[in-house]
C-alpha positions, 0 to 999 in steps of 0.5 A: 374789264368795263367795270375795272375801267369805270372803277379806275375811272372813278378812282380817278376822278375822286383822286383828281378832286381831292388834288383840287380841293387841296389846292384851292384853299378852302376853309381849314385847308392849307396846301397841304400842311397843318392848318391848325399849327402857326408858326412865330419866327420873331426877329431874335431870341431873348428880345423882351419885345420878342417875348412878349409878342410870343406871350401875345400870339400864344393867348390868342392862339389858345383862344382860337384853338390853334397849336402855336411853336415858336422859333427864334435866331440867336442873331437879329440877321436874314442869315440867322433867320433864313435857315429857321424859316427853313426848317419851319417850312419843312414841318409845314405849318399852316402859317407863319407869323414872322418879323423880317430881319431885313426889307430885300434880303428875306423877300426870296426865303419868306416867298419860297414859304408862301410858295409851299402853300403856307400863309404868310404873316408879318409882325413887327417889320415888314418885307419892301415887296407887298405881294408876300405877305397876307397881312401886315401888322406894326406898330405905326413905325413913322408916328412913333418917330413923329412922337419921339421927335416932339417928346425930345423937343421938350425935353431940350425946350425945342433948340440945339442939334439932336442925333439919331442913333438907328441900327442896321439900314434896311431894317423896316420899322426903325428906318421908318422911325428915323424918317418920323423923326426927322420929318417931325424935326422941321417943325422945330426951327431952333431944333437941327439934325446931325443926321441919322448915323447906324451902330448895326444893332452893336451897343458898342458902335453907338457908344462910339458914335456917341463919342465922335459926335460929341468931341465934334459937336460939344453942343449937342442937346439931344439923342433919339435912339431907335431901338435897345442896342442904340439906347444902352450904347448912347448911355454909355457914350453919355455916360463916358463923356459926364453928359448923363441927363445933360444931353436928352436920351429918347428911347425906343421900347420899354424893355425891362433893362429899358424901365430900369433906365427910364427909372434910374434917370439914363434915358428920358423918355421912352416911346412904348408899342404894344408886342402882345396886340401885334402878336394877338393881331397876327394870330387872328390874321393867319386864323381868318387866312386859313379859315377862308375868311376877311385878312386885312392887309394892313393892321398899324397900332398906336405907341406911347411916350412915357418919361419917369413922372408918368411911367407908374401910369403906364406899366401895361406897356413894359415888355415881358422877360417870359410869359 
């Protein structure tokens, strides 16, 4: 009977210890789950900058020894991308690397994730709660802002009324691109702003911005456009209105459609990040996390502005249609 209890006893203690153990987060150990699989979950599926983050991630991935999986809503929307988050979390990955769709509205999903002990990366955007996420990287959303504001205030020879075309408030990195921008502005005495008008990531609504904001302001000089959906609607709002290379068109990204426009003489300029270093610099953040390692908070890299006279120069920045 004593040794039944001592064995029991043991058997205890040993379970007890492997209970501990797999709660206190040691090298190669994640609560519980996979700790060499990653999950991706960008922003949208078929998003050229989405793409060639996932081309970025997965390199790295490969390179680390890690099994990365990619899943994608069809909706750039925190009710698109919540239920992809769930079903990630149910097939418990080590970690996630994610670009929140929305600041507040992905706060609960994303810590019910890190709650079911998998590491939580950002990339691309950002949660306004900081005490989610293990680590943060983005393009330096604020300095991009700062570059398209003083890459447009050449292009219209620093004087006239310009428009910021942004898409869904709450979304983290343009928000803070139309911050820079207008920070920028003041700077430019001859320069003023109309402000900052939304289009809901709709090409179809900046278009119609673009319309109203001409029929009221015929001077217009300029227009920055956040993201892809602003930049196609603004030049089709141009376009409608014979305004084409007449009213300045800065956007944001360097999407294949994007290049075509750079190209093609639509938009002036473009202001390009760096998806796949975002990507690759997520991996490793969630690799050092599971391995027991340094993570850094905060990981911010650097953009560029191209226009068409330099666009041969800087190909290593267009975005990718597939790996």
């Amino acid at each position: 009977m004593r040794a039944k209890r001592t064995a029991a006893a043991f058997g205890a203690l040993v379970a007890a210890g492997a209970l501990l153990a797999g709660c206190s987060g040691k090298v190669g150990e994640s609560g519980g789950n996979d700790a060499k699989k990653l999950v991706l979950i960008p922003g949208v599926a078929d998003e050229p900058f989405y793409i060639s983050m996932q081309c970025g991630a997965q390199e790295e991935a490969v390179k680390l020894g890690y099994k990365l999986d990619t899943q994608a809503p069809t909706q750039f929307d925190a009710g698109a991308q919540t239920p992809v988050l769930s079903g990630v979390v149910a097939g418990k990955p080590g970690a996630v690397l994610i670009a929140p769709t929305h600041a507040t509205a992905m706060a609960n999903p994303i810590k019910q994730a890190r709650d079911a002990g998998i590491k939580i990366i950002e990339v691309d955007t950002a949660l306004d709660d900081t005490s989610i996420a293990l680590s943060s990287i983005a393009s330096d959303n604020n300095k991009g802002g700062r570059l398209a504001a003083q890459t447009l205030a050449k292009l219209v020879g620093n004087k006239g009324p310009v428009l910021v075309i942004n898409t869904k408030a709450g979304t983290s990195t343009t928000d803070a691109r139309a911050r820079g921008f207008e920070e920028a502005l003041h700077e430019y005495a001859e320069m003023s702003s109309l402000g900052v008008q939304y289009n809901n990531n709709d090409a179809a609504q900046a278009t119609a911005l673009v319309t109203a904001t001409l029929a009221a302001h015929p001077d217009l000089a300029g227009i920055f456009a956040t993201n892809l959906s602003s930049a196609e609607g603004a030049a089709t709002g141009l376009r409608n209105a014979n305004k084409l290379g007449q009213v300045k068109l800065v956007g944001f990204d360097a999407s294949p459609k994007q290049v075509e426009d750079l190209k093609a003489g639509t938009v002036q300029a473009l202001i390009a990040q760096d998806p796949a270093g975002i990507g690759a610099k997520g991996v490793d953040q969630a690799a050092a996390a599971l391995e027991g390692k340094p993570v850094t908070r905060t990981i911010q890299t650097d953009m560029v502005a191209i226009t068409k006279a330099d666009m041969d120069a800087n190909q290593k920045y267009f975005y990718k249609r597939r790996c």
